[in-house]
C-alpha positions as CSV (number, residue, x, y, z in Angstrom):
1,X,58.6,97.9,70.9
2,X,56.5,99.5,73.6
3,X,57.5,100.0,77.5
4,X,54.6,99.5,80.2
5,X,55.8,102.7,81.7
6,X,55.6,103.1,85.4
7,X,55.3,99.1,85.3
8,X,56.8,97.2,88.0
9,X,59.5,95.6,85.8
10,X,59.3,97.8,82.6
11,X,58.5,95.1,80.0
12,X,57.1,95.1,76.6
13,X,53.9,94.4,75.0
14,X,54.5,91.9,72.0
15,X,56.0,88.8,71.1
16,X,59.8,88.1,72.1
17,X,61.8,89.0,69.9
18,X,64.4,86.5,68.6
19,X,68.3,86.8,68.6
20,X,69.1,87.2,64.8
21,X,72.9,86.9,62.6
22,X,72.5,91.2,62.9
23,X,71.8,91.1,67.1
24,X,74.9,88.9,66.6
25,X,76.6,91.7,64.9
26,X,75.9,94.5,66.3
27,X,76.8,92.8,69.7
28,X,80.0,92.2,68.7
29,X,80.5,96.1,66.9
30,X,79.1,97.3,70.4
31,X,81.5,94.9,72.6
32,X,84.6,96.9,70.2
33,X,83.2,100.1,70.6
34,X,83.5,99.6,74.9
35,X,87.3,98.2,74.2
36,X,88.4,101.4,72.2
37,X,86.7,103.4,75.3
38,X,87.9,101.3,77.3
39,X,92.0,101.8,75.6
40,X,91.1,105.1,75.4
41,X,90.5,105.7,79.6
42,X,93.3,103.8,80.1
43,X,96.2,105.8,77.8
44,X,94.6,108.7,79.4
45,X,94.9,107.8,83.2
46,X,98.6,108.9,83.6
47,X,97.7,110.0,87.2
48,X,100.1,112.1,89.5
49,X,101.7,110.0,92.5
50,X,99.1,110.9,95.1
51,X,96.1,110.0,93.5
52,X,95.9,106.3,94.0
53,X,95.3,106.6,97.5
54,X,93.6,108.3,100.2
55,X,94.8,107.3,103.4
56,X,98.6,107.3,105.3
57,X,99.4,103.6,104.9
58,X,99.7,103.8,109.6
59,X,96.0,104.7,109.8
60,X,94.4,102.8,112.0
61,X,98.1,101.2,113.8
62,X,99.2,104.9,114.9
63,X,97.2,108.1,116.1
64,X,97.8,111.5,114.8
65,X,99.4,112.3,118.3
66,X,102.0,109.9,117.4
67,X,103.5,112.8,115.2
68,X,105.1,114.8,118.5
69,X,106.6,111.1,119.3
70,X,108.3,110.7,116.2
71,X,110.2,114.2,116.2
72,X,111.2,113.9,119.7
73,X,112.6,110.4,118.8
74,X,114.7,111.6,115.8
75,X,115.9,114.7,117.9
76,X,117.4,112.5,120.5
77,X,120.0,111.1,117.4
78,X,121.0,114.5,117.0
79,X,124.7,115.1,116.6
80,X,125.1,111.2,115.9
81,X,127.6,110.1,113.3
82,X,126.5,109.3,109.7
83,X,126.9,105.8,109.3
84,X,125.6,103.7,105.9
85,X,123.3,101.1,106.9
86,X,123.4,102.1,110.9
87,X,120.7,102.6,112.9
88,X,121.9,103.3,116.4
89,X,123.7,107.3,118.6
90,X,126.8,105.1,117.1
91,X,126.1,106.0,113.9
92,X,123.1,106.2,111.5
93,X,121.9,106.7,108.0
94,X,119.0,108.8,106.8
95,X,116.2,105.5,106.2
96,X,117.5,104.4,109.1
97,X,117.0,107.6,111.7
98,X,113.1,107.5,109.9
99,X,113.0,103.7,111.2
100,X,114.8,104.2,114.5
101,X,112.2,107.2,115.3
102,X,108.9,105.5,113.8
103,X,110.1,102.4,116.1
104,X,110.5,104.1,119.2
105,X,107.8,106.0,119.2
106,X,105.0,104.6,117.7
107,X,106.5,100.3,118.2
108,X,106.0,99.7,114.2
109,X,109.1,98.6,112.0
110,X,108.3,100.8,108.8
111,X,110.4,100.4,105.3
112,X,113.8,100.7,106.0
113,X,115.4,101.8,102.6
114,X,114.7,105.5,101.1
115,X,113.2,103.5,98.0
116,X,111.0,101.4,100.0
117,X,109.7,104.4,102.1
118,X,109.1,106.5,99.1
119,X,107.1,103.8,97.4
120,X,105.2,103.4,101.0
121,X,104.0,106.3,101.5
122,X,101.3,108.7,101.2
123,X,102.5,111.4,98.5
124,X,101.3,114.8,99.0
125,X,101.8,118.2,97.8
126,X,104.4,120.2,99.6
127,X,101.8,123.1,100.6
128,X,100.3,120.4,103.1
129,X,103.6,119.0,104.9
130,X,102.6,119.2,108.6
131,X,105.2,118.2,111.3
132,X,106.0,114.2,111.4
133,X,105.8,113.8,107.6
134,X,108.7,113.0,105.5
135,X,110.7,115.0,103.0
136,X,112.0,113.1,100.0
137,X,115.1,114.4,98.3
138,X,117.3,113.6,95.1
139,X,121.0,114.5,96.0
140,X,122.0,113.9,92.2
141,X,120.1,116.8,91.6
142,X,121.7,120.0,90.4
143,X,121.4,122.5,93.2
144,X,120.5,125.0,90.9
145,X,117.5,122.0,89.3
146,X,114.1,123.3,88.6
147,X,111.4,121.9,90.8
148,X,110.6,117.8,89.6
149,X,107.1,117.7,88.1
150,X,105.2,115.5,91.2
151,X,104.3,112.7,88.5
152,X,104.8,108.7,89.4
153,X,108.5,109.2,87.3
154,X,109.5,110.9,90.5
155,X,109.3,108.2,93.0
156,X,112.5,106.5,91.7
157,X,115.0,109.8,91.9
158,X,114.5,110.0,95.5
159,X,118.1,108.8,97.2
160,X,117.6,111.1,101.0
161,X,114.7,111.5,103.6
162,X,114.3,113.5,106.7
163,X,111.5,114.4,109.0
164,X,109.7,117.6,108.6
165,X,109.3,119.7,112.1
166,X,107.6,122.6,110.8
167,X,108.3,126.0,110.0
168,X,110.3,124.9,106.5
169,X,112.8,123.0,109.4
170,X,113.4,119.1,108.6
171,X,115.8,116.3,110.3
172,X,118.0,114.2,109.0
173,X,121.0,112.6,108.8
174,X,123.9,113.8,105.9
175,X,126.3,111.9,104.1
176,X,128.2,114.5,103.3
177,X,129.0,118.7,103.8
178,X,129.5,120.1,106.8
179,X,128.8,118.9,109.6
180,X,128.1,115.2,108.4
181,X,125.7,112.9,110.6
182,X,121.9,113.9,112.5
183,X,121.4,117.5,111.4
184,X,118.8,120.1,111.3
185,X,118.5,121.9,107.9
186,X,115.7,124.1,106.4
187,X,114.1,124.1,102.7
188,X,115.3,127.7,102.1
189,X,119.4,126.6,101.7
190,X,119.5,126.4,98.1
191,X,121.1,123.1,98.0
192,X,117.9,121.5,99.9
193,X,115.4,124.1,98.2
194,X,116.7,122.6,94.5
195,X,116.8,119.2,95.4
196,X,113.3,118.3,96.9
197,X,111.3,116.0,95.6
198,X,108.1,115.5,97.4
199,X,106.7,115.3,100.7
200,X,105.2,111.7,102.0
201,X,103.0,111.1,105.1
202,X,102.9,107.6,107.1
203,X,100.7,109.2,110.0
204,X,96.9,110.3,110.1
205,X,96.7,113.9,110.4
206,X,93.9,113.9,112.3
207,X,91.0,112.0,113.7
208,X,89.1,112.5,110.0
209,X,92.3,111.5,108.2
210,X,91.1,109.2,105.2
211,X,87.6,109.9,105.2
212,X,86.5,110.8,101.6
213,X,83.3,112.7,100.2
214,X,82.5,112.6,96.8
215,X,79.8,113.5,94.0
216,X,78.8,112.6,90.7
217,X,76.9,112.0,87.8
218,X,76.4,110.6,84.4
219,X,73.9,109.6,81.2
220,X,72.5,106.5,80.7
221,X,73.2,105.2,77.5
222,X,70.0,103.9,75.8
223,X,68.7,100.7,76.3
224,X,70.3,96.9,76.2
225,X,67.9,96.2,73.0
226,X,68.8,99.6,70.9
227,X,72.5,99.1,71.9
228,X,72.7,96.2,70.0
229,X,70.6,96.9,67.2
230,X,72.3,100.1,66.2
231,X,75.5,102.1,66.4
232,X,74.2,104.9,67.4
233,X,73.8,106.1,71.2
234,X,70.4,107.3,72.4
235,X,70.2,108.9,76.1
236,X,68.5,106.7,78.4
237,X,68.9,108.1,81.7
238,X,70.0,110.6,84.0
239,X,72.0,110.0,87.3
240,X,73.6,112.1,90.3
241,X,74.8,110.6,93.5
242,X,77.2,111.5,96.6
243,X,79.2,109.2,98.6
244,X,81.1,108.9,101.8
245,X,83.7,106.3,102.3
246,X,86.7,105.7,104.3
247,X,89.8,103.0,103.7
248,X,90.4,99.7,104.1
249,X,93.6,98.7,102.2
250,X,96.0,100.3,99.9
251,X,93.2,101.7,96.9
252,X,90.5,100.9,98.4
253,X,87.7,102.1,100.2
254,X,84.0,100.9,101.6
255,X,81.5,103.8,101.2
256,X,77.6,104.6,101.2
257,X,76.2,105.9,97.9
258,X,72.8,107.8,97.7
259,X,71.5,109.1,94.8
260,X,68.5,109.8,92.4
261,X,67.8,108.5,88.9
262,X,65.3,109.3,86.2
263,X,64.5,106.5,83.9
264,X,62.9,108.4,80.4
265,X,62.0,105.0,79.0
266,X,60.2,103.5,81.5
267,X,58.7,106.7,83.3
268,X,60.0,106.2,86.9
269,X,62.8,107.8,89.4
270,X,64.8,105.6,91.7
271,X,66.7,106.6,94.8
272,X,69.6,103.8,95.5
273,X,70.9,103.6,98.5
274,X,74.3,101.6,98.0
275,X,77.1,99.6,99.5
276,X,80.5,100.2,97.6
277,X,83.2,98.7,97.7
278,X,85.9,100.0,95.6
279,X,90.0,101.1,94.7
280,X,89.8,104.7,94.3
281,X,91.3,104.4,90.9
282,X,89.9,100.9,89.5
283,X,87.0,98.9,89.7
284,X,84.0,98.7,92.2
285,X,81.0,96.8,93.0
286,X,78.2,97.8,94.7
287,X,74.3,97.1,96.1
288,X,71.8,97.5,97.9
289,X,67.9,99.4,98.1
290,X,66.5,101.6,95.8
291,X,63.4,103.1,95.9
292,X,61.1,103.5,92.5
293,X,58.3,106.3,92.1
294,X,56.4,105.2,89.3
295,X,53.0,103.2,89.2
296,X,53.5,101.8,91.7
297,X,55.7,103.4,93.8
298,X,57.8,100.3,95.1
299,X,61.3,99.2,96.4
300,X,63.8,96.7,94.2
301,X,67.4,95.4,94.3
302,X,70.3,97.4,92.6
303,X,73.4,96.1,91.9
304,X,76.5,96.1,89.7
305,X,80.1,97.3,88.7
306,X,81.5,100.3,88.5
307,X,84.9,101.2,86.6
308,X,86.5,104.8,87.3
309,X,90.0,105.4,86.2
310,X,91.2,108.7,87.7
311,X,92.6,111.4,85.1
312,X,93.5,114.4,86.9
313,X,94.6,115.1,90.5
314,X,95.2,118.7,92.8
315,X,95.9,118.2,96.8
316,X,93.0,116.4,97.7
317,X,90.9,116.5,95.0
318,X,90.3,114.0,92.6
319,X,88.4,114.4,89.1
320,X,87.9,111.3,87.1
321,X,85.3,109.5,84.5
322,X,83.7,106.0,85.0
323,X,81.4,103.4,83.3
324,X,79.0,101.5,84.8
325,X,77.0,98.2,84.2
326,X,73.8,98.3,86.7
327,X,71.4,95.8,87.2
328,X,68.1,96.9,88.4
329,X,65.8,93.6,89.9
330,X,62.2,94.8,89.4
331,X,59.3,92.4,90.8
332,X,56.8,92.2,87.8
333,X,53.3,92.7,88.5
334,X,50.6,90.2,88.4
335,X,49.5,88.5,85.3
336,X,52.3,90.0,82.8
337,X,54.0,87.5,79.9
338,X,57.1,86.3,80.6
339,X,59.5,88.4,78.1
340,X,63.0,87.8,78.3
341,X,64.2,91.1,75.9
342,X,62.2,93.3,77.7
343,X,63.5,92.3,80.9
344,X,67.1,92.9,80.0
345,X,65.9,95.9,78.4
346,X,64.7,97.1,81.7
347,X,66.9,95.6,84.3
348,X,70.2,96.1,82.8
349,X,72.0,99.7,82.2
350,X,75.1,101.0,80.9
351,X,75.9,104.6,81.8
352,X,79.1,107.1,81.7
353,X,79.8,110.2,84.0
354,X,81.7,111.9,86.1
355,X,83.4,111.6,89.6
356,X,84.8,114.4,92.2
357,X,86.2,113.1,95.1
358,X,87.6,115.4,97.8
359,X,89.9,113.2,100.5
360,X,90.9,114.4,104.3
361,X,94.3,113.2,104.7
């Protein structure tokens, strides 16, 4: 089969070709080679805790400057009696101080258990606590204990909060020792060193808290036509892109995409210029413009789904893989045959690559 390259749509010369018992086949071989990828991605995506987001879950409600407001809050309950379940100078648990100081100073009720405010947050590595984040503990803990590997198993051991004020310093209130009830303690007593879990933030940082930049790029994997035909992968293409994006929701994110392609089969180089909307560990769809050099130099609709499970996470960098089925609308030129395989052939793309994505949280 031959490509008109540099063609407005990229179609064949010859007859169409007809869908046979083997196209039948090999569809179906090719459909079980994605699902074993596919099983594959998905055993291997056993991300840490703070890789599923990129945003404190009070962006937007509170200001970075609420941070101050929440410490002075909590220091007014110092000295106050422990109390299970209390939330008042008469006595108060260590959820509840994290409530009581939220509530006062920023007017939102946040979760009020240690469960539910470990599972609410934004987890982050201890190097990046910064004052009016919170400090999740495990008090079952030896106080001798190795440091917990910051994994999703953690979440669950975490039975104590306070509220970090800097300089290894946090508040809280204690169930037990001496003295009891709204204390100050710092990370560098063994017993609190030992039993530490991981840090969580529920406030932006700073104005640029949840804006994310990220770059990538992948292979296209021959065309629609030889993927069904044979088992074997041919390189079709070549992609890089960057992004910028910022939150919407819990694991997800609407961004701008540019980026530059180089079709070898049909002779021409795009530059998209997409809308995506996305979770930052999932799936994503996304359109808009792209611009084609080729003869002639012309501008079509892109379009398509993106799926990027993330497999390995550092602070505020994320490194990943996705797959992704485009379709590129090409307007045909003047007088060519109607040719439905060489359309698909041209329009539709499967590709594999690549994904860094640095977050500012």
């Amino acid at each position: 089969m031959k490509f008109l390259r540099g063609g407005a749509r990229g179609r064949s010369i010859g007859a169409v070709k007809s869908i046979s018992v083997a196209h039948i086949i090999a569809a179906r071989f090719m459909a079980a080679r994605i699902v074993a990828i596919a099983a594959l991605w998905s055993a291997l995506a056993v991300l840490p805790a703070y890789s599923a987001v990129t945003a404190p879950p009070l962006l937007g409600r509170a200001s970075a400057d609420s941070r101050q407001a929440v410490i002075k809050a909590a220091e007014a309950f110092l000295g106050a009696p422990y109390r299970l379940g209390g939330e008042t100078k008469s006595g108060i648990d260590c959820s509840g101080l994290v409530y009581a100081a939220f509530l006062k100073a920023t007017g939102i009720k946040v979760p009020r258990t240690v469960r539910d405010l470990s599972n609410w947050v934004l987890v982050i590595p201890r190097q990046d606590l910064v004052p009016g984040d919170l400090m999740f503990f495990d008090l079952e803990a030896s106080a001798t204990a190795t440091s917990v590997p910051q994994n999703a198993a953690f979440l669950s051991k975490a039975d104590h909060v306070g509220i970090y004020i800097g300089e290894g310093i946090f508040i809280h209130a204690a169930s037990s020792g001496s003295p009891k009830g709204v204390i100050k303690s710092s990370l560098s007593e063994a017993g609190w060193k030992h039993r530490f879990l991981f840090a969580g933030r529920a406030l932006p940082a700073s104005a640029l808290s949840g804006i994310a930049a990220e770059w990538g790029g992948g292979v296209g994997l021959g065309h629609i036509d030889s993927l069904l035909s044979s088992p074997f992968v041919s390189l079709r293409s070549f992609n890089g892109w960057g992004e910028l994006s910022l939150p919407i929701a819990n694991n997800f994110a609407a961004g701008i995409r540019l980026g530059i392609a180089w079709d070898r089969y049909l002779g021409v180089v795009s530059v998209p210029a997409e809308l995506d909307i996305a979770q930052i560990s999932g799936f994503s769809l996304f359109a808009g413009p792209a611009l084609t050099f080729g003869s002639p130099v012309h501008v079509i609709a892109t379009g398509g789904i993106r799926w990027s499970p993330l497999l390995f996470s550092s602070g505020a960098q994320r490194f990943g893989i996705y797959a992704e089925l485009r379709y590129d609308h090409y307007v045909p030129l003047a007088g060519q045959p109607d040719n439905a395989v060489a359309d698909m052939n041209a329009c539709v793309s499967f590709s594999i690559g690549f994904r860094l994505r640095s977050v500012k949280y």
